[in-house]
C-alpha positions, -999 to +999 in steps of 0.1 A: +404-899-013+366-896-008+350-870-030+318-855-009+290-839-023+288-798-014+293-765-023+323-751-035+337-716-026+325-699-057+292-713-049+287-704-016+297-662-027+274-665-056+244-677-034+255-650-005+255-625-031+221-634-044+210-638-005+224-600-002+203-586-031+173-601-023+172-588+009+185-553+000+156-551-029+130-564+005+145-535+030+143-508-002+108-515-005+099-517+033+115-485+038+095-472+001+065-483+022+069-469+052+079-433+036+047-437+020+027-445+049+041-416+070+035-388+045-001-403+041-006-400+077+012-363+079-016-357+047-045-369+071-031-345+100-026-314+080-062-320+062-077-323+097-059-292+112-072-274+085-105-278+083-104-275+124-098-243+118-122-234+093-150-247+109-140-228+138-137-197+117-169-204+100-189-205+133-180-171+140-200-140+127-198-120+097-186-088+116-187-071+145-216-061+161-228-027+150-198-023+127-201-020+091-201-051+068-176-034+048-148-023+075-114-027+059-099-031+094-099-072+092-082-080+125-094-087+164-100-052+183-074-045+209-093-066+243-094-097+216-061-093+208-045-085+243-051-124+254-030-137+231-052-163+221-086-168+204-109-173+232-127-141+227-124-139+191-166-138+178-166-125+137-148-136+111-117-108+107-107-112+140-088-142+128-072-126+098-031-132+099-035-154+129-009-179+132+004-208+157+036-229+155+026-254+172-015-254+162-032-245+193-069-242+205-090-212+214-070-209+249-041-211+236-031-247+242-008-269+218-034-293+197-029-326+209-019-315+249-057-298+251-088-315+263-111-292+239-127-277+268-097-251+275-079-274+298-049-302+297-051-332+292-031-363+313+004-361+301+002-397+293-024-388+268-006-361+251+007-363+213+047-360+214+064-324+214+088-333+193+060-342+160+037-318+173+060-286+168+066-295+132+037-277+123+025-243+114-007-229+111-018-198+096-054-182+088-057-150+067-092-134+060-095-111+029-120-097+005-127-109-033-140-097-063-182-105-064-175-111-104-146-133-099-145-147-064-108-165-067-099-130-073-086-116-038-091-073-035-063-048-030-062-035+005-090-009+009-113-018-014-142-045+001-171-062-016-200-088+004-177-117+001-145-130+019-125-157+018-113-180+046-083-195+037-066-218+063-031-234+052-011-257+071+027-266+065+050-292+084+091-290+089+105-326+084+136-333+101+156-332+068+139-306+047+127-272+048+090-263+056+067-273+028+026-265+023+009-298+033-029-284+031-053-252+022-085-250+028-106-221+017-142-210+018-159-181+004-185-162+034-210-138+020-228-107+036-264-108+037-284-077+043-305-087+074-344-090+068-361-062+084-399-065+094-424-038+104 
């Protein structure tokens, strides 16, 4: 009988088991990674959305046109509000309690299927409705004390300063909706500078 050199049964499990954990530990930290990456990116997105949206606010007026800084009545008139969108939305309140699931521009247009100018763009250049409606937008406009400007006002009672705040949230495929940014900025009223 020739004896020849190689590995027994017992040897070959043992170094298929050890084979098996290595490569579980690799795919656990692959998929760590990944999970990682992704919320980064959603992070990045919801940041972005946000301050979209306040600089959009932002750019707008204090009030209305011959209207009093002080209105209590923080939402669009009735023509700004009969479109349905923002395009004709031009001070600050008219964008108090506004909110979009999916984001959308001025016209109305889902955020990633817009051109920026109102329009489409190519559907081959669109970001996928199926990621895009995860997310939720919401702007609310308010008044805050002028000694204690994180302090928002009851209803009724106004001051020269506002806050902005925009917050975004996303819906993951396994879990509920969940806040993923918030901006806020605080806008003050300036008497205007009257000359003889």
């Amino acid at each position: 009988m020739i004896h020849r050199p190689g590995f027994s049964l017992v040897e070959a499990l043992v170094a298929i088991t050890i084979t098996a954990l290595a490569g579980s530990a690799l795919l656990l930290g692959m998929t760590s990674s990944i999970d990682t990456t992704e919320e980064a990116q959603r992070q990045t997105i919801a940041q972005g959305l946000a301050n979209q949206a306040l600089d959009e606010v932002l750019g707008a007026r204090y009030m209305e046109l011959d209207c009093s800084a002080h209105d209590t009545y923080l939402q669009p008139g009735g023509s700004e509000k009969a479109t349905g969108t923002r395009e004709l939305f031009d001070d600050i309140d008219d964008y108090n309690d506004w909110k979009s699931s999916p984001p959308v521009d001025r016209w109305g247009i889902p955020l990633g299927d817009d051109d920026g100018e109102g329009g489409e763009r190519h559907k081959d250049f669109r970001a996928p409705s199926d990621t895009r409606d995860r997310w939720t937008r919401t702007i609310h406009v308010y008044y805050v004390d002028e000694s204690d400007l994180s302090t928002q006002l009851p209803s009724g009672k106004t001051s020269d300063f506002r806050a902005v705040e925009v917050r975004v949230y996303y819906k993951g495929p396994n879990s509920g909706r969940r806040e993923m940014a918030r901006a806020r900025r605080i806008v003050a009223y300036v008497e205007p500078y009257e000359t003889d």
